[in-house]
N, C-alpha and C positions, 0 to 999 in steps of 0.2 A: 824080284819086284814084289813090292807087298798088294796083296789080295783090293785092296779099295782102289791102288793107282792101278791095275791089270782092270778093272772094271772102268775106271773112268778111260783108259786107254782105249778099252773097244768102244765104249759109247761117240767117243768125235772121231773115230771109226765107220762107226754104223753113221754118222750122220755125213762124214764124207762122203762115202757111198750112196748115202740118199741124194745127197746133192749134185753128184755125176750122172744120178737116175733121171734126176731131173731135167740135168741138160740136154741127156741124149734126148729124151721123150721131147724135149721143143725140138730138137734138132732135128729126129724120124717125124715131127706131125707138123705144128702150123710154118717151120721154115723151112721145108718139105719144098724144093724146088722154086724159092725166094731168092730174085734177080737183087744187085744192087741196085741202090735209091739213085742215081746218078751212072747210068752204063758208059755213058759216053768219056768219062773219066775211072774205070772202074779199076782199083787199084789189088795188085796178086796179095795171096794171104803173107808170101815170104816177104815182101816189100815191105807190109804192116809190124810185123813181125817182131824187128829191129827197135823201132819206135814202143814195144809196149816192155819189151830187154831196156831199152833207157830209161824211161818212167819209173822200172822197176829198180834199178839200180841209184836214182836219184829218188830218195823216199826222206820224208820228214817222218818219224817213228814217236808216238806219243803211247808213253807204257798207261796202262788201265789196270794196276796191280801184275799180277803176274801176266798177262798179257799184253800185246802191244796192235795200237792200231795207228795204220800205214796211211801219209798223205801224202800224193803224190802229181801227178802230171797226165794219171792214167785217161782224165778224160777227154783229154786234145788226141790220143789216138782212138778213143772207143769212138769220136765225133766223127771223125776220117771215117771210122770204118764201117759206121753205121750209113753213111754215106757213098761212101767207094770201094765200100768189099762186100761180095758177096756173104750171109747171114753165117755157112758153116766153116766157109775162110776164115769167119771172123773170130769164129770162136775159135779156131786152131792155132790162128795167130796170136789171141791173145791167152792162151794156155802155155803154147812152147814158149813166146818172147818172153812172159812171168816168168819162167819154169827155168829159162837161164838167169835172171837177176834174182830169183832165188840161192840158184846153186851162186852163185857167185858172194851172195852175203852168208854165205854158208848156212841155210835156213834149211835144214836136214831133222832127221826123224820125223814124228806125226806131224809138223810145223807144214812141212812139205805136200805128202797127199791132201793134205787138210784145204790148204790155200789153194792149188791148183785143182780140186774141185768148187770151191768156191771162185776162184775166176772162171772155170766155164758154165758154173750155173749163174752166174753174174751177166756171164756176155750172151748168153742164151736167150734169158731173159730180157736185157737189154735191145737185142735184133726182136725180139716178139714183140714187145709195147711198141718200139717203137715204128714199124712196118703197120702195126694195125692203127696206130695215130694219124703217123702219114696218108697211109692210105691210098697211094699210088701217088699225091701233090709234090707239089714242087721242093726240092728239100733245100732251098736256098732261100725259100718264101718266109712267109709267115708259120705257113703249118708244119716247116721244117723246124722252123725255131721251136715252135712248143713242142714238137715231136721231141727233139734232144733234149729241150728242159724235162718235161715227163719223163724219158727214159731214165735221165740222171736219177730224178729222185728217187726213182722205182728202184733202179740199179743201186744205191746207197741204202734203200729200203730193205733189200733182200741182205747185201753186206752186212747190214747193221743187226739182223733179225742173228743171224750166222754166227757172227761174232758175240756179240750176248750169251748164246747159248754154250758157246765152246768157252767162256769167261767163267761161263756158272757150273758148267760141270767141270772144270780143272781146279777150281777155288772152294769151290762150293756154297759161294756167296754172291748178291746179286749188286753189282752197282753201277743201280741205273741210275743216279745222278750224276757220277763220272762219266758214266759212256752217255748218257744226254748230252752231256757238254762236249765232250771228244767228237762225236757224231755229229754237232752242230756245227761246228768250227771247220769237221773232213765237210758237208757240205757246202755251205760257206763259199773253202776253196774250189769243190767242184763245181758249183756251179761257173765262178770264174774262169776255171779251167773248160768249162764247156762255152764258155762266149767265146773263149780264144778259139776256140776247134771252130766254131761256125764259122768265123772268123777264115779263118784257112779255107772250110768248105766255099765258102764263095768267092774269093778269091782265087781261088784253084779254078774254079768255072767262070769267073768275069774278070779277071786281072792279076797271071798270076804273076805280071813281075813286080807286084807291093809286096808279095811274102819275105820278102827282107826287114820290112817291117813289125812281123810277126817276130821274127828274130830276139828282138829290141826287146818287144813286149815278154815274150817266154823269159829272157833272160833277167828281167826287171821280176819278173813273177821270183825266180829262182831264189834271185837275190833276198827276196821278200821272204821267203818258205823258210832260207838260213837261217836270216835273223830273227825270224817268227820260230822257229827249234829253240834256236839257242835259248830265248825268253821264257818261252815257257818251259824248257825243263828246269831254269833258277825258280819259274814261279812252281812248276812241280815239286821241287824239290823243297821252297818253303810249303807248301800245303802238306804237302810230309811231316816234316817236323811238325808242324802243330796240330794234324791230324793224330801223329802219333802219342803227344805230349799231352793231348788232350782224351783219348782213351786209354792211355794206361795212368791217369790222373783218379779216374774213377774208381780203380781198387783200392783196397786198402790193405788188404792181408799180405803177407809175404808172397802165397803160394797166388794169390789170386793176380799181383805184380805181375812176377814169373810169366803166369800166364799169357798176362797182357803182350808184356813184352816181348816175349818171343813169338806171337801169332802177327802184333805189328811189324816187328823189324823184316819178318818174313815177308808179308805183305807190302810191306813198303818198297822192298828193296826187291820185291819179285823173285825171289829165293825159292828154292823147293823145301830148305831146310834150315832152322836158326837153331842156336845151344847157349846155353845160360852156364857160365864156369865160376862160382866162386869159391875163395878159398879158404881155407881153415880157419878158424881164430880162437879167441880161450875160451870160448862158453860152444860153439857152434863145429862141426868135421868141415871139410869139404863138401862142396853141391857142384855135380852134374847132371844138369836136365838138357834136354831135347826135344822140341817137338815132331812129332810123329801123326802126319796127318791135323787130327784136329785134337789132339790128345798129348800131354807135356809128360814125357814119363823118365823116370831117374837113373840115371847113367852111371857106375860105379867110378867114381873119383881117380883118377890117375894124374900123377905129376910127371910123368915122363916127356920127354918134348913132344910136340906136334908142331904142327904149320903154322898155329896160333901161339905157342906158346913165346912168339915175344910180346902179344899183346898185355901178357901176365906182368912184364916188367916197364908197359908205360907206353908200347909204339905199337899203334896202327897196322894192320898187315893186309898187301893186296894180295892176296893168291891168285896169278894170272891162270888161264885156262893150259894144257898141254906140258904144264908140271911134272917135276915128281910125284904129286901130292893127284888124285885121282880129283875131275873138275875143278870151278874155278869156286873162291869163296873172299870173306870180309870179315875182319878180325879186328875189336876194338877195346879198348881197356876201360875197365869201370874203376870209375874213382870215387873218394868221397874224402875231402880235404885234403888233397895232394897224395892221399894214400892210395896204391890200388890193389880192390880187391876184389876183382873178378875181370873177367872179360865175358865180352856178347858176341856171336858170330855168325854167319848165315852164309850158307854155301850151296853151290848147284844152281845156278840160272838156269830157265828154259834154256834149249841150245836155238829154239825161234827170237830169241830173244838178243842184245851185244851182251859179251861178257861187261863182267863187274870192272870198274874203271877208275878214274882219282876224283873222277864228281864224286860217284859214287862210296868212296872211302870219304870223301869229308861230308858227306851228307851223313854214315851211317858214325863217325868218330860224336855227331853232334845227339844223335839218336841216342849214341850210349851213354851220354853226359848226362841227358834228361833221364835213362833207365836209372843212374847210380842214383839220384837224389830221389827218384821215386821206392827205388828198393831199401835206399838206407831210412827214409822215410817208414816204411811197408815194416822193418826190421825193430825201428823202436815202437811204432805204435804194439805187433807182438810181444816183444818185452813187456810192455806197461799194461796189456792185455795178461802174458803170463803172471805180471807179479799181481795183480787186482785180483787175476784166478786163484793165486795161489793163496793171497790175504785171506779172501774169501773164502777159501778151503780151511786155512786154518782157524778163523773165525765161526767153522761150524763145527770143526773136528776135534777131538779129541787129542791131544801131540803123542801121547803116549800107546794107545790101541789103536789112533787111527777112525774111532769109530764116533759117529756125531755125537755131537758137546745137546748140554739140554738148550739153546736156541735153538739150534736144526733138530732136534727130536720133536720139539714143539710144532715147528713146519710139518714134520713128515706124519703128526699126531692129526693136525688140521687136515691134511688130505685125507689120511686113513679115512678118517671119519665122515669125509664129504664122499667117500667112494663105501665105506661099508662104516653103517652107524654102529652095529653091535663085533664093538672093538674093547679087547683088555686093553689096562694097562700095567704092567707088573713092575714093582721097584725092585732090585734084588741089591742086595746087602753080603758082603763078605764077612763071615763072622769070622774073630780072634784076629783079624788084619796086622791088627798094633802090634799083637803076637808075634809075628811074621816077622813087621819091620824090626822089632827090637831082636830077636833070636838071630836072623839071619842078615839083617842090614835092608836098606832101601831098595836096594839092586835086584836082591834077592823078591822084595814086592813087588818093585816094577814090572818083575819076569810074574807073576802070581796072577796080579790084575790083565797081562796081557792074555795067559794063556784064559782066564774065567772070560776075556771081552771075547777068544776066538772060540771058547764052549758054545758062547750063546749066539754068536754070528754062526756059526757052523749049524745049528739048529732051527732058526728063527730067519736068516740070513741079514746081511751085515747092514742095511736098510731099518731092520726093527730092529737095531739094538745100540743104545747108547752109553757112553758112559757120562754121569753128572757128574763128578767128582769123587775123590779121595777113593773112596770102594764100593762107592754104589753106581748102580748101571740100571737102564730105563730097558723093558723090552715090550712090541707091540705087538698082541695076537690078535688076529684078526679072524671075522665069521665063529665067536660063538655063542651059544647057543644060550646060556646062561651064566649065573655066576657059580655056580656048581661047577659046569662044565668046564667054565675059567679052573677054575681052581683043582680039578682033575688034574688038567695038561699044566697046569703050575708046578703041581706037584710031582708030572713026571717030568721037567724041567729040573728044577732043585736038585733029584734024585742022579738025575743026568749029570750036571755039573758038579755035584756032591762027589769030587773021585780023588785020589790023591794025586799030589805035581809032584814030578820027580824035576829035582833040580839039583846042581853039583853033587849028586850023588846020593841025594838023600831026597824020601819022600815027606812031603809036607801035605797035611789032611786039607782037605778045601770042602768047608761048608758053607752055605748061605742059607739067610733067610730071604724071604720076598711078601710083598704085600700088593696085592691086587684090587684096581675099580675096572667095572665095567661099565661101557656106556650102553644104553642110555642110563642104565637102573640112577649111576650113580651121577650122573651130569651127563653133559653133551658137551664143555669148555674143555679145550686142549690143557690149561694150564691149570685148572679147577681137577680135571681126571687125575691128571701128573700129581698134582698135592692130596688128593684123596689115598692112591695108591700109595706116596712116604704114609700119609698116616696110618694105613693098613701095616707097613714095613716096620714101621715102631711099633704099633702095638704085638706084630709077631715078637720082636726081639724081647719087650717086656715080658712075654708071656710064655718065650722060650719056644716058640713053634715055628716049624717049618714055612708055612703060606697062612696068611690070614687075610680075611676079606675084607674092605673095608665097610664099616659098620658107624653111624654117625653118634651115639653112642661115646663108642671108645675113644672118635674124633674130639668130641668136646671136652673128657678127661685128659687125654694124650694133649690137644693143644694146653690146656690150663699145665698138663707138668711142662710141657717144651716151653711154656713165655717166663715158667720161673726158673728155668735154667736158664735162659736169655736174660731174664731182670740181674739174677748174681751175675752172668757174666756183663753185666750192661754197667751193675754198681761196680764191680772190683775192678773193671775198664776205666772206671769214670766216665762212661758213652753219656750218663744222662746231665742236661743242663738243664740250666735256672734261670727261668726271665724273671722281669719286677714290673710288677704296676706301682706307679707313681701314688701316693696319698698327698692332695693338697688342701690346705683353707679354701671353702668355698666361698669366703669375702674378697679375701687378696691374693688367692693365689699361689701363697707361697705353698712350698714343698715341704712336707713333712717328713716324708720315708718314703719305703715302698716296701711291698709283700712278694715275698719269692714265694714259683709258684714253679714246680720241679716239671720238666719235660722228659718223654721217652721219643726219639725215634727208631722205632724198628727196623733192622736191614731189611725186612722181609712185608710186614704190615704196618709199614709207613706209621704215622702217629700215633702210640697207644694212648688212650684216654689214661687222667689218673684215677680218675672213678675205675677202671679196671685195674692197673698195676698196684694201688694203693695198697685196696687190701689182700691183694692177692699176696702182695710183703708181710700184711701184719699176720695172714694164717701162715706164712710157710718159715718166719721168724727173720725175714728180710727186714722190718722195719727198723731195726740198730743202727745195721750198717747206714741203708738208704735215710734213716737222718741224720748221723754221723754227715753223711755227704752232701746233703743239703746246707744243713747247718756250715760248716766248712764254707762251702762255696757263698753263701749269703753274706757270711761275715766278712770272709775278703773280699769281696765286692765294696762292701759296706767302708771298710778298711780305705780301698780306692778312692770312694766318692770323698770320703774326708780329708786325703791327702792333695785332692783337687779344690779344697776347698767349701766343698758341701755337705754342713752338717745335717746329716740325714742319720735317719734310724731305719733298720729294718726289721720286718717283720717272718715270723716262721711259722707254717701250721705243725701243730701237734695231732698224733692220729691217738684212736682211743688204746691201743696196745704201749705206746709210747706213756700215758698217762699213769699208768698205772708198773710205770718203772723205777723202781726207786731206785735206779743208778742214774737213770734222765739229768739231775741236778749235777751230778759230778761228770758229766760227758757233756754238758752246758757249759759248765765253768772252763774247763778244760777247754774248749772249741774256742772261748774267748780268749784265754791265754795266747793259744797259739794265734789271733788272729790281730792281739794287742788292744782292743777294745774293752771302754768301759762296758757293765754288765748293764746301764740303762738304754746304750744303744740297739740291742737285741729286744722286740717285744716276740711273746709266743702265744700262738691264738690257736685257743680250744673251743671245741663245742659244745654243747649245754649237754647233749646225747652222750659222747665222750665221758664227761663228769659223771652221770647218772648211772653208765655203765659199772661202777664200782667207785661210790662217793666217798667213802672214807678213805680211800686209800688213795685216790687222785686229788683230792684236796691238798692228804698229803703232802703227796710233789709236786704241789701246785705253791706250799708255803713255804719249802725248802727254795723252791725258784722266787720265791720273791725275797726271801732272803738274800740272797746274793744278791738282788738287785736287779732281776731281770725282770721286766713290763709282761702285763697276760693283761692276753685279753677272750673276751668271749666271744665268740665266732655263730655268724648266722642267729641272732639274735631274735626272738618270735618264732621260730620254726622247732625249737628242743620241747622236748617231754616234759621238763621242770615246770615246778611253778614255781613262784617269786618269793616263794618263802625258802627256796634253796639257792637263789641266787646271792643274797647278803651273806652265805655262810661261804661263797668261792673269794679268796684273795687276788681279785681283778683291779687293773689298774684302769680298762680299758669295755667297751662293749661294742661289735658291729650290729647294726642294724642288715638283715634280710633284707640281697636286692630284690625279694619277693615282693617288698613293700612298696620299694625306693620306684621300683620300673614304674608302677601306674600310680605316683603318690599327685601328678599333676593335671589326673582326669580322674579319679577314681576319691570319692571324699572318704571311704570307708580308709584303705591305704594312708591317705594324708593325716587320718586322725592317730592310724597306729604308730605312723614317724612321730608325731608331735608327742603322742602319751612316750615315745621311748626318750625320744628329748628330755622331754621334763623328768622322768625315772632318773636317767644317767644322772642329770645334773644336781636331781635331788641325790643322791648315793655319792657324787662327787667323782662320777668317771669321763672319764675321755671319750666321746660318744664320733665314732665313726659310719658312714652311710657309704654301703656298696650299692653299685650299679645304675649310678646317676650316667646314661644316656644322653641327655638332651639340656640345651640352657637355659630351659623353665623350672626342671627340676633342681639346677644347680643353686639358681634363683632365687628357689623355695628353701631351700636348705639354709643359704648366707642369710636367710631373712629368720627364720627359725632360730640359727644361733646353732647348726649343726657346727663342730671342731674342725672335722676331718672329712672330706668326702674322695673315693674311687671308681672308676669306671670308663665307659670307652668314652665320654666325651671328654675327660681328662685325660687318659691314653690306654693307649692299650699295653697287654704285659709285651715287654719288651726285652730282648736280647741283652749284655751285656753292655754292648757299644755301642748299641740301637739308643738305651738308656740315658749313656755317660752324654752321646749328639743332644739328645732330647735335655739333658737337664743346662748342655754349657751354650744353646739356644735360651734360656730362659735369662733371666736376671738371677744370680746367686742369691738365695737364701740367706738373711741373717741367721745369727743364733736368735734358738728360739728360746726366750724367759721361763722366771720358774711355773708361772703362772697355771695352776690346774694339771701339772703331769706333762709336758706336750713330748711328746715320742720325739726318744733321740736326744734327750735335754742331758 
């Protein structure tokens, strides 16, 4: 016997005994030579005797979990004999009469002393109240009557106090709203069963040949108690199931299920022991659990038969008591869409208790229909649990070392840093990698990168240290002290992982570089630190060293070469694209062209302005290609718009590097060919700056382009170095006017007068006078009234995407051809 039941065993033990203490101590003190209530009829203790053996044997048994509480007839003879037996008769008789309709229900083990101390502290009690109620009065009177009503309830009192306690230490759970109810209902019938005893008592003393009458009435009781059993063990048995059904509803975990279900089935069905059996399947072994006390613990799997083992194949099994099989037990099959796979089982009833029965096999066949949908339930939501885990896991990890991806370095970067602000952060770099792959194959890298991710997890541990991609890896030192200091332990890092990998038999040298930020010096932003440290990591690799700090400096250099490595591979991708702002007459409307105007977006920093990537092209000698590519993309757009029908022209900026190309003109011509376009539908707009920058030689190609036929115009007009004595010597077809002017030309008179003097200029010179950055419809207003040609800006649209464009132009009304009249772009 296990150590917790040897404990609970002596405790309703020790309270037996206390309760035997108790009877005797009434029985040596206050009913210490206490005559019967009634001498004149005084009936012997053996004659009582008989009658409390029948009561006992005739018992309505209403279970309260693993215990059971008894309702019976008991109080038609306690009334007799509080009446017509002497006080220690009484208790003798109703100890020995119990004591044989015990043995007779076979109510053996502690079930036994237990109860037969409690019926003599019951009847003990009962001759006490009610001798001191009485009070020597008449017991056939009035104050007989409330005597046995009192004693009753006192007597049910003590019963009831008894019971509870023997319920809570054998379960080791309290319920008292079940035994409220149970307890109200035994008295209930005792008190009925105590009318009938008075009932007798007086008629024994004033007429006793009506007691045939009593007869009638007991046996109508009897009849009554049967079918009051019967009903309420179906209503027992449904509060069961949806007692049960309704807390093991509330887990949700598999093991948490498990739990449920085997602590209820045990419970329900007042078991000493339940077992959970399922069996194998293709992701999952066998399960053997048990509960044990108040604890579910794992049973090594076996398929070999047992007593239950036909409920493995679909059937039910009652295991009656006096078997082969040691106790009695209830075996049921878990299903889940005609399949089964598992069984539930619970075995060992009190032996105070009736063995396990065919109610009870279809109460507990229904118990285990509700566990299979709750465990098959319990089984997927783990699944969708494991695989969210696992998403998750791979979502932050690396597939190949295992070790966090730069999303979860960034998470673990933000705590570091909320828990210790002066944190490195070190990038480290596999140097000659490509080396690697190309000499010895990928395989051969994979093994490379895994063993440098398990150097730095072994040192730093697997927490600080990540891999971001291809061969570099994030590591996080925490508590130092400087960036010196940083860069000490960096150093004896590198030196560490700096060791040869021996692989298929050959050693391969493994060095790294690393670059390091500290926080605060360098930031306090998790992903701000993480980018400061690569730039530390590139300027090491440029500089050929080991560990380099990061320094803001070599940052601004380092980024300016990293965006022109991004711009070529941005051009020879073709990543950049080309919106168009529309050009239209500011009288009617129509559409003239439009000016492509080249975008970048960065993987990394989102929009690059062209004020930045511009000239970063023209110093590093990107600007060929990147016009090449503009041009290209312009003119087959352009190509488009006229194949739908819209003669439109467009326009190109030229940079001042571009200017002074004199291949410009044959990489113009050529871009037309391929795009099948006349050479006046391309205009190209320069700036006055551009020009000045080297005048003779941009003129130049500025005469050779209008040779072939292609439109220039001059760009940003009033804001260039030139004066107006170099403007009649550019071969322009074309002049924009500064939206510098254009923005406040319709609140500002100064602005109004310099649009008007450029008006009049162009038209005197005989160009095509164009106005950027008309805003609003006072300014558009101004312009149509002026005699502007051409005007752009956001109140006409904004630049616009390819097919953002083509929407925007076949919402309008189609443009006619536009006349010879004055040059009109696109003619």
């Amino acid at each position: 016997m296990a150590g917790p039941d040897r404990r609970r065993d002596a405790v309703v033990v020790l309270l037996a005994v206390l309760m035997v203490a108790g009877a005797l101590g009434l029985a040596a003190g206050p009913l210490d030579d206490v005559d019967a209530a009634v001498p004149s009829h005084e009936l012997p203790w053996w004659a009582l005797a008989p009658l409390f053996t029948a009561t006992e044997l005739f018992r309505v048994h209403l279970v309260v979990r693993r215990e059971s509480i008894a309702i019976s007839f008991a109080e038609i003879p306690l009334v007799l004999g509080l009446a017509f037996c002497d006080p220690t008769g009484y208790v003798a008789a109703s100890v020995l009469g119990s004591a044989v309709g015990l043995v007779w229900h076979r109510r053996f083990g502690l079930a036994l002393p237990f109860n037969l101390a409690l019926f003599a502290l019951e009847a003990a009690v009962a001759q006490t109240v009610y001798h001191a109620v009485l009070a020597g009065g008449d017991a056939t009177g009035v104050r007989g009557l409330a005597a046995a009503l009192v004693t009753i309830v006192v007597a049910h009192a003590v019963s009831t106090v008894a019971l509870a306690a023997v319920i809570f230490i054998t379960s080791g759970r309290f319920y008292g709203r079940d035994i409220a109810r149970t307890v109200t209902t035994a008295l209930v019938a005792g008190l009925a069963n105590s009318s009938v005893g008075l009932m007798v008592v007086v008629l024994v003393v004033t007429q006793p040949v009506a007691l045939g009458l009593v007869v009638i009435v007991v046996a109508t009781l009897a009849v009554a108690y049967r079918a009051y059993s019967v009903l309420s063990r179906g209503h027992a048995r449904l509060e069961s199931l949806y007692r049960f059904t309704d807390r093991i509803g509330g887990a949700v975990r598999t093991d948490r299920v498990a739990e449920a279900v085997l602590t209820e089935a045990r419970d329900e069905l007042a078991a000493e022991s339940a077992e959970l059996v399922l069996l194998p399947t293709a992701d999952q072994p066998g399960t053997h659990l048990r509960l044990v006390g108040g604890s579910v613990v794992p049973v090594p799997f076996d398929r070999a038969p047992a007593w239950w083992t036909p409920a493995l194949d679909g059937e039910a099994v009652l295991l009656p008591p006096g078997g082969t099989a040691p106790g009695d037990g209830i075996a049921a099959p878990l299903r889940v869409e005609d399949t089964v796979v598992g069984a539930l089982l619970v075995t060992d009833r009190p032996p105070h208790l009736d063995p396990f029965g065919e109610a009870d096999l279809r109460l507990f066949a229904s118990l285990a229909n509700h566990a299979s949908l709750s465990l098959h339930k319990a089984h997927l939501v783990d699944r969708l649990a494991a695989e969210a885990a696992a998403q998750e896991h791979s979502s932050l990890h690396d597939p190949l070392t295992g070790l966090p991806n730069r999303r979860h370095v960034l998470r673990l970067l933000r705590a570091r840093l909320a828990e210790e602000p002066r944190t490195a952060v070190v990038m480290v770099d596999v140097d000659g990698f490509k080396d690697v792959n190309d000499a010895f194959g990928h395989a051969t890298g994979d093994l490379l990168l895994s063993e440098v991710g398990r150097r730095l997890a072994d040192r730093f541990g697997a927490g600080s240290v990540a891999r971001l991609g291809n061969d570099e890896f994030a590591v996080l030192v925490s508590a130092v002290a400087d960036a010196e200091d940083a860069r000490t332990r960096v150093t004896a890092l590198v030196a560490a992982v700096s060791v040869p990998f021996a692989v298929h038999g050959l050693s391969v040298d493994v060095q790294v570089s690393a670059g390091l930020a500290v926080a605060p010096e360098h930031g306090e932003d998790a992903a701000g630190l993480l980018q400061r440290a690569d730039t530390a990591l590139y300027t090491a690799k440029q500089r050929r060293r080991d560990v380099e700090v990061y320094d803001s400096t070599a940052d601004r250099a380092s980024h300016r070469v990293r965006m022109t490595g991004d711009l070529r591979d941005a051009i020879a991708a073709g990543a950049l694209t080309v919106h168009y702002q529309p050009k239209t007459d500011p009288a009617t409307g129509r559409v003239h062209g439009a000016e492509a105007l080249v975008r970048w977006e960065h993987p990394e920093h989102g929009r690059v302005s062209p004020e930045e990537f511009i000239p970063l092209a023209e110093q590093t000698g990107l600007i060929r290609p990147l016009t090449t590519l503009v041009l290209d993309t312009a003119l087959a757009a352009c190509a488009g718009w006229r194949r739908q029908g819209h003669h439109l022209g467009v326009a190109v900026n030229l940079s001042t590097r571009s200017l002074t190309d004199t291949e410009l003109p044959a990489q113009v011509g050529e871009a037309l060919r391929r795009a099948g376009l006349p050479p006046a539908a391309l205009t190209l707009e320069i700036t006055e700056t551009a020009v000045m920058a080297d005048l003779a030689r941009s003129v130049a190609v500025l005469q050779e382009l209008r040779a072939i036929g292609v439109r220039l115009s001059v760009d940003d007009f009033g804001t260039g170095q030139s004066s107006l004595a170099y403007l009649k010597l550019l071969p322009v077809h074309e002049m924009k006017i500064d939206k510098a002017f254009v923005l406040g030309l319709a609140d500002d008179q100064g602005d109004a007068a310099i649009v008007r003097a450029a008006l009049s200029l162009g038209r005197a010179m005989g160009l095509w006078v164009v106005a950027e950055g008309v805003e609003d419809g006072t300014t558009l207003a101004l312009l149509a009234e002026w005699g502007c040609d051409s005007v752009q800006g956001y109140h006409v649209s904004r630049p616009l995407p390819p097919a953002a464009l083509e929407a925007w132009l076949d919402a309008r009304h189609a443009p006619e051809p536009v006349g010879a009249g004055r040059g009109a772009p696109g003619a």
